[in-house]
N, C-alpha and C positions, 0 to 999 in steps of 0.2 A: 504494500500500500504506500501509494507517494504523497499520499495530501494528510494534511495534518486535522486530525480531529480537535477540535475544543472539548475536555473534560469539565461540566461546570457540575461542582458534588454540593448536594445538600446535607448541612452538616450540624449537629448539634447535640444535647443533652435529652434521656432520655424525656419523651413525652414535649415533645415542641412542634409536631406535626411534620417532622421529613417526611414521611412514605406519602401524607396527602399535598404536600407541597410539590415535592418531586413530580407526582401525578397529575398537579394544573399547569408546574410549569413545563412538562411533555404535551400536554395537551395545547397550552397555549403555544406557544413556541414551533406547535408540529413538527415535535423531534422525538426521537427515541427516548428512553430512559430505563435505566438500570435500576430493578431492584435489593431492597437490603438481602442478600443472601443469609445472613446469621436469621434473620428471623424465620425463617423456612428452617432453616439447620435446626434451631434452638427448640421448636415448637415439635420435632420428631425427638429430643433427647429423654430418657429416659432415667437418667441417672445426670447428679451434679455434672455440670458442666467440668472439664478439665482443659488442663493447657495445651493438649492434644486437638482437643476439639476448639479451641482459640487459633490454632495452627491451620487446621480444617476450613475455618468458616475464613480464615484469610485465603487461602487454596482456592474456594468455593465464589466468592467475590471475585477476584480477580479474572476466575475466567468465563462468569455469568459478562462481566464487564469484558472481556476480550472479545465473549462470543456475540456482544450486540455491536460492537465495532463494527466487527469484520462484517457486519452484515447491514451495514447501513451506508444509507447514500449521501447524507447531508453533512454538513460541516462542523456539528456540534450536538452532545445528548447532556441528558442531566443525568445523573448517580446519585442515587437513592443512599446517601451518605458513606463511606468508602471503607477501607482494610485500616485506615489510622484508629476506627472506633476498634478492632483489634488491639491495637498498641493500648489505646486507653483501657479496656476492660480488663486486659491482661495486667495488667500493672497495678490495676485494682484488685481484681481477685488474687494476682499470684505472686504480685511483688516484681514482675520481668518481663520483656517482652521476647517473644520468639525470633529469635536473629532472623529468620527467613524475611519476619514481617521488618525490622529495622534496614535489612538490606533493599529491600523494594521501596523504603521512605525516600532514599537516595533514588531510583533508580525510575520510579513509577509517580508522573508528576498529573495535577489536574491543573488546569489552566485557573481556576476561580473557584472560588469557598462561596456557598450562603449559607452562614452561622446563622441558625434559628433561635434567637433568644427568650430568656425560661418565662415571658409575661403569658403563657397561656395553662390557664389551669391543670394540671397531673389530672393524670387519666387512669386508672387502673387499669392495669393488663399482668398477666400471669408472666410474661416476658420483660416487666421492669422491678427493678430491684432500689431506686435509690430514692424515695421519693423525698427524704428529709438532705439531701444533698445538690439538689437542683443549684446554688451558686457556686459549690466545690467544682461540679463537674463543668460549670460552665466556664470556671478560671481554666480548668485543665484542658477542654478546647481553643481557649485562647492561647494561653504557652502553648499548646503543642499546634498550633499554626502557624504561631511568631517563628518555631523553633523550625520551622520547616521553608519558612520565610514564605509563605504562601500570599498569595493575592485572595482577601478575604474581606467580607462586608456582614458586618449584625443584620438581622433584619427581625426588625418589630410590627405589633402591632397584631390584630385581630380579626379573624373572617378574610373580607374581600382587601382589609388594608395592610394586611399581613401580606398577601399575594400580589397587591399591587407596589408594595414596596420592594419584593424581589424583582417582580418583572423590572421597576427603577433600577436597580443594581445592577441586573445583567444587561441590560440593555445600554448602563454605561460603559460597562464592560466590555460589550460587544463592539461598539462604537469606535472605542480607544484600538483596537484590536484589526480597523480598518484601513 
């Protein structure tokens, strides 16, 4: 492949609305988009999650994301938040990240972050675990974006202004990009 795809990942703390975010902004946009792998992975595990299966769902990501690449026309998709939430989970549960996944931090870049900020109510799901730590995990989103030097934008707000404030970001993104 010769042309260079845009990766723009929607990215955040659990319960901020990436997987419905990601979904307006593939729909509006009429682009592809990558979903979160780990929750598919997570919702068949049967047993505590292990660093095995943190290895796994990076494995699993990466090539759900390799396989909509390869198979798209257009110039740019959104990712349904990326293998960095890997490095964070991991470091929370197990104290370390799995070299695999720190070597692909160097090696596997996205063009643009939307950081979804913690203003929208926790939402119970059997797949989140931190509900009293919503601004820990949103610090450890922000250092580990700085720490990747990434090109990244908050985005706030609620319902339609929540999504019209992404569409505002990428679309300056896009722009700059011209």
């Amino acid at each position: 492949m010769n042309r260079k795809i845009k990766k723009i990942a929607v990215v955040g703390p659990e319960s901020t609305g990436k997987s419905t975010m990601a979904k307006q902004l593939s729909k509006y946009y009429n682009v592809p988009w990558v979903p979160e792998y780990a929750r598919y992975y997570c919702a068949n595990l049967t047993e505590a999650c292990t660093l095995q299966d943190e290895v796994n769902m990076f494995y699993g990501q990466v090539a759900l994301e390799d396989s909509v690449v390869e198979n798209m026309e257009g110039d740019f998709l959104i990712c349904d938040t990326t293998f960095v939430t890997v490095k964070i989970w991991s470091d929370a549960f197990f104290g370390q990240t799995p070299e695999v996944v720190l070597e692909a931090l160097k090696q596997r870049e996205y063009d643009f972050y939307v950081l979804l900020d913690i203003d929208l109510p926790w939402e119970d799901d059997p797949l989140r675990d931190f509900p009293n730590q919503r601004e820990h995990f949103m610090q450890v989103w922000h250092d580990e974006l700085k720490a990747l030097n990434a090109n990244y934008k908050l985005v706030s707000g609620v319902g339609e202004q929540r999504l019209d404030n992404a569409i505002k970001v990428i679309d300056e993104f896009l722009l700059s990009k011209i």
